[in-house]
NUMIRO-148751 format. One record per atom (N, C-alpha, C): residue number from 1; x, y, z. Coordinates in Angstrom, 3 decimals. Example, Ala and Ser with C-alpha at 12.3 -4.5 7.8 and 13.67 -1.06 7.14 Angstrom:
2
 resi       c1       c2       c3
    1   13.190   -5.690    7.800
    1   12.300   -4.500    7.800
    1   13.200   -3.300    7.800
    2   12.850   -2.250    7.080
    2   13.670   -1.060    7.140
    2   12.900    0.030    7.870
This chain:
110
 resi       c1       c2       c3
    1   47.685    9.749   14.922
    1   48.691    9.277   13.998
    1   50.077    9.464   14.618
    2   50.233   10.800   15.259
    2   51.496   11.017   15.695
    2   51.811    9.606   16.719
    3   50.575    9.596   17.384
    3   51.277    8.802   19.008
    3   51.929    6.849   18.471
    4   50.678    7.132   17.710
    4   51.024    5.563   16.918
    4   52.418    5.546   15.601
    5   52.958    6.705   15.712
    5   54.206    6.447   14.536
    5   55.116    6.502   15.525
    6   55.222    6.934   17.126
    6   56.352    6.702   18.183
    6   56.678    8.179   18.198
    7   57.826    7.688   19.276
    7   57.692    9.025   20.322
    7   58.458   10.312   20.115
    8   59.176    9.832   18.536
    8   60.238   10.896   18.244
    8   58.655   11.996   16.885
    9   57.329   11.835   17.120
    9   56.448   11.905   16.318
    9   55.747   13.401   17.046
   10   55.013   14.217   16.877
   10   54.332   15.038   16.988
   10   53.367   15.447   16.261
   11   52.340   16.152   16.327
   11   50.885   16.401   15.362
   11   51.471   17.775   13.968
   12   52.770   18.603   14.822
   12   53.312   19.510   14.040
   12   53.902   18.696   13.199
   13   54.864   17.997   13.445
   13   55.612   16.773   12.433
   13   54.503   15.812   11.371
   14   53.737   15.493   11.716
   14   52.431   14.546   10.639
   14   52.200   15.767    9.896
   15   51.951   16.791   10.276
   15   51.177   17.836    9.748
   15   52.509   17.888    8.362
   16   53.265   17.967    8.658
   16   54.572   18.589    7.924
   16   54.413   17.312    7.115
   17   54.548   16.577    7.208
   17   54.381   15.129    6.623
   17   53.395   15.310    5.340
   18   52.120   15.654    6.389
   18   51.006   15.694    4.989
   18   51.426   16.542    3.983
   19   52.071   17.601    3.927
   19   52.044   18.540    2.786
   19   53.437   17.936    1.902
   20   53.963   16.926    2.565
   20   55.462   16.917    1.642
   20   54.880   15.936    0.604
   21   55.596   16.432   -0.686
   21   55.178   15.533   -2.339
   21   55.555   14.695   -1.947
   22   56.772   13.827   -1.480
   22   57.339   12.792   -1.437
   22   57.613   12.375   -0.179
   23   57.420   11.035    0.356
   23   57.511   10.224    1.633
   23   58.709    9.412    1.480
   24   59.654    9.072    2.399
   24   60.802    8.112    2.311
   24   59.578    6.674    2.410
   25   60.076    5.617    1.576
   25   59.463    5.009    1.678
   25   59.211    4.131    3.230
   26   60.211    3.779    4.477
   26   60.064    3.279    5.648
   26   58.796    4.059    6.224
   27   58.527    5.102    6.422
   27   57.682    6.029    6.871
   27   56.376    5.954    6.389
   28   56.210    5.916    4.884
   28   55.158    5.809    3.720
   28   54.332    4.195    4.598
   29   55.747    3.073    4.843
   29   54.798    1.814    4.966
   29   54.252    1.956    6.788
   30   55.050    2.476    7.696
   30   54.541    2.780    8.743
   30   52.884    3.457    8.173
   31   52.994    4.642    7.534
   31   51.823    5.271    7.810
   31   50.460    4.121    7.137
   32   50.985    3.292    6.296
   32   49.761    2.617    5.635
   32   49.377    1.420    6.466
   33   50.552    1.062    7.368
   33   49.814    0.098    8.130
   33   48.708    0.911    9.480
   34   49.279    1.898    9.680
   34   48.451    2.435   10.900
   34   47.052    2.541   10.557
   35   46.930    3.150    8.784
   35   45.557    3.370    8.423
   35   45.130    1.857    7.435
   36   45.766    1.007    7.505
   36   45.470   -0.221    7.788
   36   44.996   -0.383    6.196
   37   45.534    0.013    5.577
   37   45.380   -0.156    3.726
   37   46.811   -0.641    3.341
   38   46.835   -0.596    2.295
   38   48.351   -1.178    1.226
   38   48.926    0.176    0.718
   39   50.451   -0.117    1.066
   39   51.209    1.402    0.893
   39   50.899    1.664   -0.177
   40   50.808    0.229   -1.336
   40   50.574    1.036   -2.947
   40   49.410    1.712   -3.070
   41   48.215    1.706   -2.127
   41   47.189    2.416   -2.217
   41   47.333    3.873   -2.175
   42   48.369    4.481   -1.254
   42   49.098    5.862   -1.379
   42   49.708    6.049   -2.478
   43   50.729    5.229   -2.305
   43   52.088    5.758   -3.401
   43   50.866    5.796   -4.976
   44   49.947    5.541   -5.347
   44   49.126    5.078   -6.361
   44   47.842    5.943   -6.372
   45   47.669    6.868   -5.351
   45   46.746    7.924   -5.401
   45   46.228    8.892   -6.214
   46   44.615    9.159   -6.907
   46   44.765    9.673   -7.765
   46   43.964   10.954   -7.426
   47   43.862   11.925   -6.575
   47   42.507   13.085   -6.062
   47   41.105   12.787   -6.920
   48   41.654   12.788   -8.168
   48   39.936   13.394   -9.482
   48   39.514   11.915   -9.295
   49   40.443   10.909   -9.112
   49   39.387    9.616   -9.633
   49   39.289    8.944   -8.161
   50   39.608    9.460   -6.745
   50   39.083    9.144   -5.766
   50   37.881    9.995   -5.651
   51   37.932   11.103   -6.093
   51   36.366   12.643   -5.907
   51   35.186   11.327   -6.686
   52   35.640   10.848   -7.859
   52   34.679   10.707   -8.434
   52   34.371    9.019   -7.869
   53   34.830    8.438   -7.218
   53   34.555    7.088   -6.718
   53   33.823    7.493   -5.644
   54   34.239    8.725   -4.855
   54   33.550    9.168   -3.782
   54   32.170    9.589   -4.146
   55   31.807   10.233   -4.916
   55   30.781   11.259   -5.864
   55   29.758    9.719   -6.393
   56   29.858    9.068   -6.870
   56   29.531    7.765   -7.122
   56   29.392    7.158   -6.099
   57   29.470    6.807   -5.203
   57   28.968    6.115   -4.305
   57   28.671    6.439   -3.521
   58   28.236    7.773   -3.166
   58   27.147    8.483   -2.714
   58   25.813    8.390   -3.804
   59   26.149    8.737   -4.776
   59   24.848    8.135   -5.351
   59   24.430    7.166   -5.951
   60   24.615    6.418   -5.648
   60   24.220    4.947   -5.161
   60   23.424    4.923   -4.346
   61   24.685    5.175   -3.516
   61   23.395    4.867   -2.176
   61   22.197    5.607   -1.933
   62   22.226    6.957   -2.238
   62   21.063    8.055   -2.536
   62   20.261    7.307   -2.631
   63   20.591    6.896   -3.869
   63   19.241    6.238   -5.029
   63   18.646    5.021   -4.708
   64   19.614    3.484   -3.878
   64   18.953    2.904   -3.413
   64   18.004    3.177   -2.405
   65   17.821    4.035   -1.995
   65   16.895    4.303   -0.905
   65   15.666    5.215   -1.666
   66   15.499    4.900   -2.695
   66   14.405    5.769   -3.427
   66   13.515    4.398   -3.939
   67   11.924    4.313   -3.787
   67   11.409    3.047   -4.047
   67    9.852    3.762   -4.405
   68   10.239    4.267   -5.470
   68    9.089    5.330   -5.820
   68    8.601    6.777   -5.998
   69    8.123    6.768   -5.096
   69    6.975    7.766   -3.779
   69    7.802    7.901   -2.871
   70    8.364    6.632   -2.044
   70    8.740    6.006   -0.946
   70   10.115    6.679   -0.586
   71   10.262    7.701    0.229
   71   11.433    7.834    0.091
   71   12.231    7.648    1.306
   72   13.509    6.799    1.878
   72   13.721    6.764    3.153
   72   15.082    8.075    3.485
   73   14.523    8.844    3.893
   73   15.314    9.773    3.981
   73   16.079    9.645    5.624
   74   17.086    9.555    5.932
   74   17.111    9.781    8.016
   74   16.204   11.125    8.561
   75   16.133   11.928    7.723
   75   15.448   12.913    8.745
   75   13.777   13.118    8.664
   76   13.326   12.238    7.768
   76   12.208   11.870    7.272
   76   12.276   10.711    7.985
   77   12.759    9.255    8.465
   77   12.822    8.863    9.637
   77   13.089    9.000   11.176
   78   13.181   10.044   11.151
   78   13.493   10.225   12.206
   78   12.432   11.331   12.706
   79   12.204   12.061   12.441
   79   10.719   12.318   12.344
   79    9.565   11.691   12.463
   80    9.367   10.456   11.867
   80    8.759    9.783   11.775
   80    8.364    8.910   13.486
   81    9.779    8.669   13.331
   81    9.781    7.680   15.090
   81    9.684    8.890   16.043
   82    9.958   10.280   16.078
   82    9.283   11.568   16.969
   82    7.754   11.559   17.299
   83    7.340   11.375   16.176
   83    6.097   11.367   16.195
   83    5.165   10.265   16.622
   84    5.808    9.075   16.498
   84    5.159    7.722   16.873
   84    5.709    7.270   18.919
   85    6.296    8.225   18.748
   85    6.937    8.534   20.568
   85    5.861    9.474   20.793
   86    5.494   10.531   20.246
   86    4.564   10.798   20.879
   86    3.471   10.699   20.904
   87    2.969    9.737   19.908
   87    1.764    9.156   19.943
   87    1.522    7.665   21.119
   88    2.580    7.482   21.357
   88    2.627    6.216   22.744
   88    2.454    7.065   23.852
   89    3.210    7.659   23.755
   89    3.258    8.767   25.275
   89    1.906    9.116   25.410
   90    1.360    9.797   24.432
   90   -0.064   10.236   24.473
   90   -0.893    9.071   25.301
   91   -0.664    7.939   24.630
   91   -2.138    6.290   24.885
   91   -1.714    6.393   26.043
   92   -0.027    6.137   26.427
   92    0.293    6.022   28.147
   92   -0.432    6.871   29.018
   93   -0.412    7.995   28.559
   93   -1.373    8.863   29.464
   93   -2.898    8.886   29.681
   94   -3.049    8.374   28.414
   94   -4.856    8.129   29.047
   94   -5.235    6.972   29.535
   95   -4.168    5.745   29.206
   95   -4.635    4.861   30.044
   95   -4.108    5.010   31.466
   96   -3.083    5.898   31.621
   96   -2.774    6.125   33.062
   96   -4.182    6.822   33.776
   97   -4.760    7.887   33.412
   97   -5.676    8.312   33.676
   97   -6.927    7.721   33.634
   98   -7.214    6.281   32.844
   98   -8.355    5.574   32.897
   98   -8.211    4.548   33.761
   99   -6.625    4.434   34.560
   99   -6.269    3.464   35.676
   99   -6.447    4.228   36.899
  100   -6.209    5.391   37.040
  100   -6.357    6.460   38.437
  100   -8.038    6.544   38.460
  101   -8.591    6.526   37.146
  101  -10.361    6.436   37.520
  101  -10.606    5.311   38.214
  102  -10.274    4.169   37.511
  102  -11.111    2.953   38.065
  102  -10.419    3.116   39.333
  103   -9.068    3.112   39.921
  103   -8.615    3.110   41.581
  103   -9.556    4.203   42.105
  104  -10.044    5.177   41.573
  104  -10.804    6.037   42.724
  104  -12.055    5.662   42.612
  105  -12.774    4.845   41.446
  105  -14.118    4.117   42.028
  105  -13.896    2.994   42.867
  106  -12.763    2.379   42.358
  106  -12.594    1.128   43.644
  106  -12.328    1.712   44.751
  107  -11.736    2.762   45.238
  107  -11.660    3.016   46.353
  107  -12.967    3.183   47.330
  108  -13.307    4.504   46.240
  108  -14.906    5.132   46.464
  108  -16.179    4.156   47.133
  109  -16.014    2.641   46.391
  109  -16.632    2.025   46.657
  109  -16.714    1.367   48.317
  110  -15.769    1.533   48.536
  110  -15.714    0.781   49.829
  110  -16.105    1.608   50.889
């Protein structure tokens, strides 16, 4: 944030920034274009009813991913594809080993 508000800017200065109640407004519209929203989206900020838009749409999404029984969890997928890696790895290896047989009867043979 600092490097993108210019060079008279520092991370101590933003910092100081964040805690002040009030923004001059030139500064206020710099900072809303950097984070690429509408200044009135700041100046218009509410904590309890962003918590709860936040809080809400987490569960949402929770819940779309519930289809029963069925539940798609990431670490319950991901698990899932662990295990199906090592069930390939496994076949790779015995057919590697049922390819080193037949080369040592073909060899054998000759």
């Amino acid at each position: 944030m600092a490097i993108q508000l210019g060079k008279d800017w520092n991370q101590q200065k933003v910092s100081l920034l964040e805690q002040k109640e009030r923004i001059d407004s030139d500064i206020l519209e710099q900072v809303a274009a950097i984070l690429k929203i509408p200044a009135e989206a700041i100046r218009n900020f509410d904590e309890d009813q962003a918590v709860n838009i936040i809080s809400n749409t987490f569960d949402k999404v929770e819940n779309s991913f519930n289809f029963g029984t069925f539940n798609l969890h990431p670490i319950d997928k991901l698990m899932q594809l662990h295990e199906e890696k090592i069930a390939l790895y496994e076949r790779m290896l015995k057919e590697k080993d049922e390819m080193m047989g037949r080369l040592e009867r073909l060899i054998g043979d000759k």
